[in-house]
Residue, then its C-alpha position, 0 to 999 in steps of 0.5 A: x571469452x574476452x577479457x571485457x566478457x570476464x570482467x563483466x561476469x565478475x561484476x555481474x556475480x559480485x552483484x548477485x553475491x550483495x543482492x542475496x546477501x543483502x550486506x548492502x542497500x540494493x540502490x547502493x549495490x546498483x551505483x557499486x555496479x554502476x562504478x566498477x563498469x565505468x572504472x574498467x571501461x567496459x560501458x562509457x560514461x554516456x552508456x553509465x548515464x543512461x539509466x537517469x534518462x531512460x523512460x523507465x526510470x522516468x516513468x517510475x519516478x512520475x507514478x510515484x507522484x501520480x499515486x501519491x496525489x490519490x493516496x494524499x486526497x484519501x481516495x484510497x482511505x474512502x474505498x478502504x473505509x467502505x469495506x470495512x463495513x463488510x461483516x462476513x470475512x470471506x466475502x471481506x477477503x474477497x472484495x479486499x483482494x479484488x479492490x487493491x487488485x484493480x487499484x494496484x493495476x494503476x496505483x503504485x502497488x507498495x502506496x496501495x498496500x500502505x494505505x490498505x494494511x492500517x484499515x485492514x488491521x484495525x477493521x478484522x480486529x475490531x470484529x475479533x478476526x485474526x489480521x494474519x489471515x487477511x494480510x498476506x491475500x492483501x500483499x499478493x492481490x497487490x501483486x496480481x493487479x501489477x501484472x495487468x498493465x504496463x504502468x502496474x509495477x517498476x518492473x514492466x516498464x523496465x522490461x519494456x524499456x529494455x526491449x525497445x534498447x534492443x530493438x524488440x519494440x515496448x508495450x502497450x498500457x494494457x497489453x498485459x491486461x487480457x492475459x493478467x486478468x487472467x492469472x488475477x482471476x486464478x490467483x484470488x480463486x487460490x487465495x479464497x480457496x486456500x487462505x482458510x487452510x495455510x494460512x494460521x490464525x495469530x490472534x488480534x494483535x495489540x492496539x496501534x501505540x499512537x492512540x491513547x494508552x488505556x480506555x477512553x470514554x467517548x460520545x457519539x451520535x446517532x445521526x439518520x443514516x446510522x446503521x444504529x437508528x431503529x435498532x437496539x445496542x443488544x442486537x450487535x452481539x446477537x448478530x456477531x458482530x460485538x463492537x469490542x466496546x462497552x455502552x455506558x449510558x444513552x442520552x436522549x435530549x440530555x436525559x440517560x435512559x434507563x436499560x441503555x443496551x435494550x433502548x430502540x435507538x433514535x437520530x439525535x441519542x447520543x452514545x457513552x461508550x469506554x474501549x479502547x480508541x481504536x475499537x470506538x474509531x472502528x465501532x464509529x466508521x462501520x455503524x456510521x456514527x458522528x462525533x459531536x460536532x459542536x459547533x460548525x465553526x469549528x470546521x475551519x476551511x475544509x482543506x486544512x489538515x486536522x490532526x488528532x492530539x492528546x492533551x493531558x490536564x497538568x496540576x495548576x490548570x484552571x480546568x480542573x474541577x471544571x467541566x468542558x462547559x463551563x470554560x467552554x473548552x472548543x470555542x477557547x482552543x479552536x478545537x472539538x473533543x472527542x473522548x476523555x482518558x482517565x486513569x481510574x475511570x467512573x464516568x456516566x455523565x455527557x463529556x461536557x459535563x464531566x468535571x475535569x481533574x489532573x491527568x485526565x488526557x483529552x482526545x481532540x481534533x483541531x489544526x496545527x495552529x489550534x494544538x500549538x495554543x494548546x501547547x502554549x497553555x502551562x495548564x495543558x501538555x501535548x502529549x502527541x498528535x498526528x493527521x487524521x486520514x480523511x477523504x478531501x473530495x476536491x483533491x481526490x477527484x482532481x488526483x483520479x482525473x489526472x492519472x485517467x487522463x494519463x492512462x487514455x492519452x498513453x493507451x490511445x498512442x497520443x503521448x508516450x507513456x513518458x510524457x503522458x506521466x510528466x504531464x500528469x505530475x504538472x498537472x496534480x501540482x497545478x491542481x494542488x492535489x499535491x504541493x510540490x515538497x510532497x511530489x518530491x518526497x513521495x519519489x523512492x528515490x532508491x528505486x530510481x537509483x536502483x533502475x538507472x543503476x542496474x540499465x548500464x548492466x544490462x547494456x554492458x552484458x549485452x555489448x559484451x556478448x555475455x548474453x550471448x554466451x549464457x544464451x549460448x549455453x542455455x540453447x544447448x540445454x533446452x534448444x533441442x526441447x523447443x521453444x515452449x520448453x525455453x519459455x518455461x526455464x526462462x521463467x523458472x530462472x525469473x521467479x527463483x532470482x526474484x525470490x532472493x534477490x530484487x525483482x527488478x535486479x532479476x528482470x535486469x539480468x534475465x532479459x539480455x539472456x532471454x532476448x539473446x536465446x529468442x534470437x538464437x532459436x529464431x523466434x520472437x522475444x516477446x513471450x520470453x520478455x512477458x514471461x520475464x515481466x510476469x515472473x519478477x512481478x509476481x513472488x509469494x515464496x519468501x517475505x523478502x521476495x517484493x516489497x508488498x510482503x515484506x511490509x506485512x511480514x512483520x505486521x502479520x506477525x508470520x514466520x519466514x515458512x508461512x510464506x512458503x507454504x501458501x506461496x510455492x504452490x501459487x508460484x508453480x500455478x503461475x509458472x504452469x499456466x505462463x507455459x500455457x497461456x503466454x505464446x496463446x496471446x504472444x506466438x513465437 
């Protein structure tokens, strides 16, 4: 063993050491690394440097831009929103496993989880279904979807872009997708099959601490297309499907009738509800109910963001014993008001008529500009605000034209993946799906640093024989056993380091020793290579094995065990049927 071979194993084990013990960021464990193979010239500075360069790092860079102009337009909100009106929880399972799994396939997957996770929580707890059996399906659907194309996770494309350094050629956009669709399939079976059984039932977890604390009373409308038309109130707890918010009163032409919960309902009624503001916003999406709108001039240009704020009445303000009507409150502040809290709530009347008294917080929608005269009002105090996701049609259908045309020029073989995915990020901010402050903040920018850091490794433990010498070792352990049996230990070795370490850390050290083992038994790297991609893109066993986990680890509110105990099993299934299934579509 050289001395070059020595220092680049001790590196590599100093790496693993921070990596599982997390002491530090993996993006800065990656630029340590980086440094100590500069510092003891086992890589020169333009060998240092080439993970800046390289297509993967580019090309993950690129996605994040792409999937954030999808995400930014509410694309992604729109689809959520549809399946939020599914009201049996195993079929709601399962359209939410197959829909972030197809998105994921060519939407970054953490930005798919993102925008899933919120709607996720507040769709199964407004029917008073438990958000722990829904979340860890929604992490590892996301996971599935990764695995059918080449652009579905960081990971393949780092596999890819290993393979074409080493001289074993790269992939195409979707040639993952016949075997990926394959483990998806079986993954969502497992997931129906399982989630009831493993998976443990915590309850709904409290309101999120954005909206108003307490209960609201609301007004809505019964528009046309309201699933509510024709129908009675009472006829929602007969059905199960019991809002979780109380009906007050029904207005018809500014009259309340009398039974509000028995009346048939009809367009125009408006609704008094009181509940929590989270449970009216999910009563409202799935009955497709309408705010009052007031007055269409209050829309403003449809492509300026709204944002949702509390404003509480202070002692002083010319509003108090005054209703909304009388001051004519939207046309004076630019705004719409959407609920009404108070502190000791005895309210029956429609919103605008309401005398208002200090301390009630109102519930309003309007621009930035809007809540800043709000603010400027010494009658008045802002008590919070944040931008109400909405679906900008113009936008998302420019976003989702964009990365279409990215996947057909890359699988068509006109661009390369590389090019294909800068064009396209030119092109959503020529479009102005999304300015360019956005694109820059949408790029994580640690796992940039953490590809471009780690691609030197992998090259320093290939030009220093270390992949050799592990291949070497590992041969004469399984060699004699054949190649299907290598397969198999390569990605055993895959899916452990992944579960404890970055799975793309993992895939750095693993495909130098797969493609060196390939070449001492005579074979082709390819089923290895795609064994590596598959394993490090796909880890249920620990919360802290991929990103998508961990953002629903503490949101579900699970144990550390609830993970292992639904995820080893998938992890084995996926193990054994790569055995079986990987060298059927890549032959040795």
């Amino acid at each position: 063993m050289g001395i070059e071979l020595a220092l680049t194993l001790v590196v590599l084990a100093g790496a693993i050491y921070l990596f599982v013990t997390e002491k530090l960021p993996v993006d800065v464990v990656a630029l340590l690394v980086l440094c100590c193979l500069l510092m003891l010239r086992i890589v020169s500075v333009p060998d240092a440097l080439s993970g800046f360069s390289s297509p993967a790092t580019v090309t993950v860079a690129a996605m994040f831009v792409l999937s954030a102009a999808i995400e930014r337009s509410g694309a992604l909100l729109g689809i959520a929103e549809l399946l939020a009106r599914v009201k049996w929880r195993w079929l709601f399972a399962l359209l939410m496993m197959l829909l972030v799994a197809t998105i994921s396939a060519f939407v970054n997957n953490t930005a798919a989880v993102a925008v899933f996770l919120p709607l996720v929580i507040r769709a199964t707890s407004a029917r008073g279904w438990g958000p722990s059996r829904f979340l860890i399906p929604l992490s590892y659907a996301a996971q599935f979807g990764g695995v059918c194309t080449l652009v579905g996770t960081s990971t393949n494309l780092l596999v890819d872009s290993l393979a074409r350094q080493s001289g074993w050629g790269g992939f195409t956009i979707f040639e993952f997708a016949p075997l990926g669709l394959i483990f998806a399939s079986v993954g969502v079976l497992y997931m129906m099959i399982a989630r009831p059984l493993l998976l443990p039932d915590l309850g709904v977890p409290g309101q999120a601490t954005h909206d108003p604390v307490g209960r609201c009373v609301a007004e809505l409308l019964v528009t046309p297309e309201s699933r509510l038309a024709g129908r009675r109130w009472s006829q929602l707890s007969v059905e199960g499907t019991d809002p979780r918010a109380v009906l007050l009163e029904v207005f018809r032409t500014g009259e309340a009738l009398p039974g509000p919960a028995n009346v048939s309902l009809e367009p125009g009624d408006r609704l008094l509800l009181a509940g929590n503001w989270a449970d009216i916003e999910a009563l409202r999406q799935r009955q497709r109910l309408r705010y009052d709108p007031v007055s269409s001039d209050l829309d403003g240009h449809p492509s300026t963001e709204r944002l949702r704020a509390q404003v509480m009445v202070t002692p002083g303000s010319f509003l108090v014993d005054k209703t909304l009507r009388d001051v004519r409150f939207g046309h004076l502040y630019r705004c719409r008001v959407h609920g009404l809290h108070r502190r000791h709530p005895a309210m029956r009347a429609p919103l605008d008529r309401i005398p208002l008294a200090v301390g009630d917080v109102l519930v309003v929608d309007a621009t930035a500009d809007a809540i800043d005269t709000l603010g400027r009002d010494r009658g008045l105090m802002v008590l919070g605000a944040h931008p109400q996701p909405r679906v900008d049609w113009p936008r998302a259908i420019g976003a989702i034209g964009v990365l279409v045309a990215v996947m057909i020029a890359a699988s068509l073989g006109l661009l390369p993946i590389v090019g294909a995915a800068l064009i396209g990020c030119a092109a959503v901010v020529a479009l102005r799906c999304i300015t360019p402050a956005e694109a820059y903040a949408a790029i994580d920018w640690r796992v940039v640093v953490l590809l471009a850091g780690l691609l030197p490794l992998g090259l320093a433990i290939d030009n220093t024989g270390g992949a050799d010498w592990v291949a070497a070792r590992t041969i004469e352990w399984v060699g004699p056993y054949g190649p299907l049996f290598t397969l198999a230990a390569v990605y055993g070795l895959t899916a452990i380091l992944t579960e404890i370490m970055s799975n793309n850390a993992a895939a750095v050290l693993v495909v130098p020793i797969a493609i060196a083992a390939a070449e001492g038994l005579g074979i082709d790297a390819r089923p290895l290579l795609v064994a590596v991609a598959f394993a490090a893109s796909t880890s249920f066993a620990t919360p802290v094995g991929y990103q998508t986990n961990t953002m629903v680890y503490s949101a579900g509110g699970y144990r550390f065990t609830d993970f292992a105990k639904i995820g080893v099993p998938l992890n084995l299934l996926f193990w054994g049927m790569a055995v079986v299934l990987i060298p059927r579509f890549f032959p040795f």
